[in-house]
N, C-alpha and C positions, 0 to 999 in steps of 0.2 A: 669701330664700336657700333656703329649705323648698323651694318650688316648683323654682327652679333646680335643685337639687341632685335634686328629683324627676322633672325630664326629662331628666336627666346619666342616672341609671339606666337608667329606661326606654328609653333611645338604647341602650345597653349591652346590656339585655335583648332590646331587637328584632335587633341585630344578630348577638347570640349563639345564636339561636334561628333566625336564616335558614336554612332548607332548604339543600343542599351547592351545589344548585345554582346559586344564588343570594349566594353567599358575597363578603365586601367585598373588591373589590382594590386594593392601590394599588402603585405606582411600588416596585420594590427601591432599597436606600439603593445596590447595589452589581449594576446588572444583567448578565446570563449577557451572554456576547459569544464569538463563532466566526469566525475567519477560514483562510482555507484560500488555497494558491497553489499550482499546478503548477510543478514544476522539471523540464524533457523528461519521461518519462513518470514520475517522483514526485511522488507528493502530501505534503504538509507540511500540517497544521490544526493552531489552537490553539485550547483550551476553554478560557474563565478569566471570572471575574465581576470588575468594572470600577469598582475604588471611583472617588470624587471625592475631591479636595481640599478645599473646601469650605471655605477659608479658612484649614486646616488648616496647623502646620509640618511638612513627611513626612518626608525623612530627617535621621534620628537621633532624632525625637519618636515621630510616626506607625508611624514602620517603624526601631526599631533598627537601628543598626550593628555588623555584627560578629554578627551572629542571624542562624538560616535565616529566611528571610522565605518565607509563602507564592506568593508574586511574582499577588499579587491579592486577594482575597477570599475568604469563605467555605475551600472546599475548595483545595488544592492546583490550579494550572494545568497543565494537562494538552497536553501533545505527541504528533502522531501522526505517523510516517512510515510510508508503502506501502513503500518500498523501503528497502536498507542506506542509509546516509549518512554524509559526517564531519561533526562538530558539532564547531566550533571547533578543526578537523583531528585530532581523534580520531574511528573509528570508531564509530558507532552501527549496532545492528541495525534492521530493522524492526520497527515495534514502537509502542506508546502506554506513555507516561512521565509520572511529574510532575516539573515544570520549576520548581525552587526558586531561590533565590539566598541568597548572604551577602554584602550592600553592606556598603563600605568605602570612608572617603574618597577615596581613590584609586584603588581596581581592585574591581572586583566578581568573585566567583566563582559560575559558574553551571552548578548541579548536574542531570542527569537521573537521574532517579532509579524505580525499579521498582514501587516501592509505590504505588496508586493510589489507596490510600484517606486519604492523607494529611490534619491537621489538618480539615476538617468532617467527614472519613469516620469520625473515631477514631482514625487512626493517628498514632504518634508518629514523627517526622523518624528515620533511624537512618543515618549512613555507612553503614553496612555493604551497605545496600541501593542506593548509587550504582552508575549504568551507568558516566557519566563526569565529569569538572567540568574545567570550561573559566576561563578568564578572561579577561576584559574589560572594556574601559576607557572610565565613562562621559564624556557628553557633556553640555556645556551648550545647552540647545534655547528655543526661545521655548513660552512655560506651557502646561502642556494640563492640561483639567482632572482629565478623567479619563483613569486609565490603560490604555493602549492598544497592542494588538501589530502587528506589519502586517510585512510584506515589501517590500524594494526593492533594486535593485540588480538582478533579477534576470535570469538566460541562461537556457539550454536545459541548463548543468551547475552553475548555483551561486545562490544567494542570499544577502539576507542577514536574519536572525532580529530585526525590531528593537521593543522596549517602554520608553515613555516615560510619564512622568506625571510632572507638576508640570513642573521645571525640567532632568529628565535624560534622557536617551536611555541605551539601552544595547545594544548589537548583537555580534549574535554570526552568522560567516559559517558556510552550512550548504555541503557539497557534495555530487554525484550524480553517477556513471559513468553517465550517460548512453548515452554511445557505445557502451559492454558491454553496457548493459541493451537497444537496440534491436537489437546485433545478433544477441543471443542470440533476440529474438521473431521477429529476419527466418530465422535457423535455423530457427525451430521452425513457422515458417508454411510453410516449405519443406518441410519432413519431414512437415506434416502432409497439404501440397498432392501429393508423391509417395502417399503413401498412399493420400488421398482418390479420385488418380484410377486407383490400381487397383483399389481396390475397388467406383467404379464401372465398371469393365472387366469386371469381374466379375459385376456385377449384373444388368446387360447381357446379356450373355452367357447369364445364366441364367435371363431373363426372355424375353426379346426374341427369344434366341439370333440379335440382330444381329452378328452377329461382326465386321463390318469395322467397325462401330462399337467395338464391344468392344475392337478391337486397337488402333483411335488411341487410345482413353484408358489403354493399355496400354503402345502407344508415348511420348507423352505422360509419365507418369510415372516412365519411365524413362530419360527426357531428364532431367527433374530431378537423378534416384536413381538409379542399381542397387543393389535389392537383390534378396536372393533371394525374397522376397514377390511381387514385381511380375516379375521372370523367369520364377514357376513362372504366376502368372496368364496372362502370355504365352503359354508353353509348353503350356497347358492349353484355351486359348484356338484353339489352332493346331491341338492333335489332335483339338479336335472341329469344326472346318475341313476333316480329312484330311489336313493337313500334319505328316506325322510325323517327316520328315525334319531338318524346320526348328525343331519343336516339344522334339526331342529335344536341339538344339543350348543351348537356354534352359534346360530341365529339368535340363542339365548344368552353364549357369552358375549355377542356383537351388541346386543341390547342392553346388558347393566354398561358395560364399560361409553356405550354412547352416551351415557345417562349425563355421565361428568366430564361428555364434551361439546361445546356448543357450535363444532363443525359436525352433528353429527347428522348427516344429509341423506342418509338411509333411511330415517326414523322409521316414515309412512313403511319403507317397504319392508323392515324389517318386521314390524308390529303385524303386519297382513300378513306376511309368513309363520309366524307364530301361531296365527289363528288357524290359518290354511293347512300348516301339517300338522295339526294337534290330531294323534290318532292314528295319522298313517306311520307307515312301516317304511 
């Protein structure tokens, strides 16, 4: 017994004393788990650690009912949206949450919540710090051991949130303005592709001083746009071509339309150009 009990130690002693980098690993009772799904251009992930069952009774032993539940392990489960969304047709901003519940035999209530550091972080659960709470009604599933989050159902504007373990499912449908959200980037690819090509109209112009080049990518984004930005690069484009007559006609529409913007950072030189070609040809 001596002898036994003297290499129980020594096992103890050797492994307490392994250098860091050599340190013993085994298996978490409860391991990290991430999953993630595009909705049209949103992202939805969830962080959460994955107990088992393990022969266990879960709800109402395991995981109280009628209790926040950290809806996993360890730390609080954690939700990340890229864009705004509705969670369970309330409103959510973008943002990272933690994703609580309070099971109840019949309806569950499923809270986001702001604080991230919840129960392994230290923090303690508070209402007051809810974004929203939803409800939802589980389902009876065939056993999983371990519990697990995933997506299905999903389009191009909706999905749905769903976590199961042991014998229940519980889903919650998320939604995404999709349609607003593309065509606010096709605006902004537009606005940025006017720009792009006057400024290289511009660059052209002042490199090259290929002008007939200069004036397609001049013309060009002012097939997109007018604004007064890409009028005066025209205009400016023109009179050093010699075309003052033509050049003057642009300088003029680069002028009302600064009128009613207050980036408009040409002013002086537009107004000295008006004066300058009044006349010439």
């Amino acid at each position: 017994m001596k002898k036994l009990l003297g290499c129980v130690v020594a096992v103890v002693v050797a492994l307490t004393t392994l250098p860091a980098s050599a340190q013993l690993e085994l298996p978490a009772a409860s391991p990290s788990a991430k999953v993630s799904q595009d909705v049209g251009l949103t992202e939805i992930s969830v962080d959460y650690s994955s107990p088992a069952v393990k022969g266990r009774k879960i709800w109402g032993e395991l995981v109280p009912m009628d209790q926040v539940w950290r809806t996993g392990a360890n730390m609080a489960t954690k939700i990340t949206f890229s864009r705004d969304v509705t969670f369970g047709g309330k409103p959510v901003p973008a943002g990272t949450y933690s994703l609580v519940t309070i099971p109840t035999q019949k309806e569950w209530t499923v809270v986001l919540n702001k604080e991230l550091g919840l129960f392994g972080g230290g923090k303690a659960y508070d209402q007051k710090d809810d974004v929203v709470r939803v409800s939802a009604t589980p389902a009876e599933i065939p056993s999983r051991e371990r519990l697990t989050f995933l997506f299905s159902n999903t389009t191009d504007d909706q999905t749905s949130l769903d976590f199961e373990w042991g014998t229940l499912r519980v889903s919650v449908p998320v939604k995404t303005d999709t349609a607003a959200y593309a065509q606010a980037n096709i605006q902004s690819a537009v606005n940025g592709a006017w720009r792009s090509l006057a400024n290289a109209a511009r660059y052209v112009a002042d490199t090259s001083k290929d002008y007939n080049t200069a004036l397609g990518y001049a013309d060009d984004s002012l097939a997109i746009q007018s604004h007064w930005f890409n009028n005066w690069i025209k205009a400016d484009i023109l009179a050093r071509s010699g075309k003052y007559a033509e050049a003057r006609k642009f300088a003029q529409t680069a002028w009302d339309l600064g009128q009613k913007d207050q980036g408009f950072f040409y002013k002086e030189q537009v107004a000295k150009a008006l004066q300058d070609w009044k006349g010439k040809k």
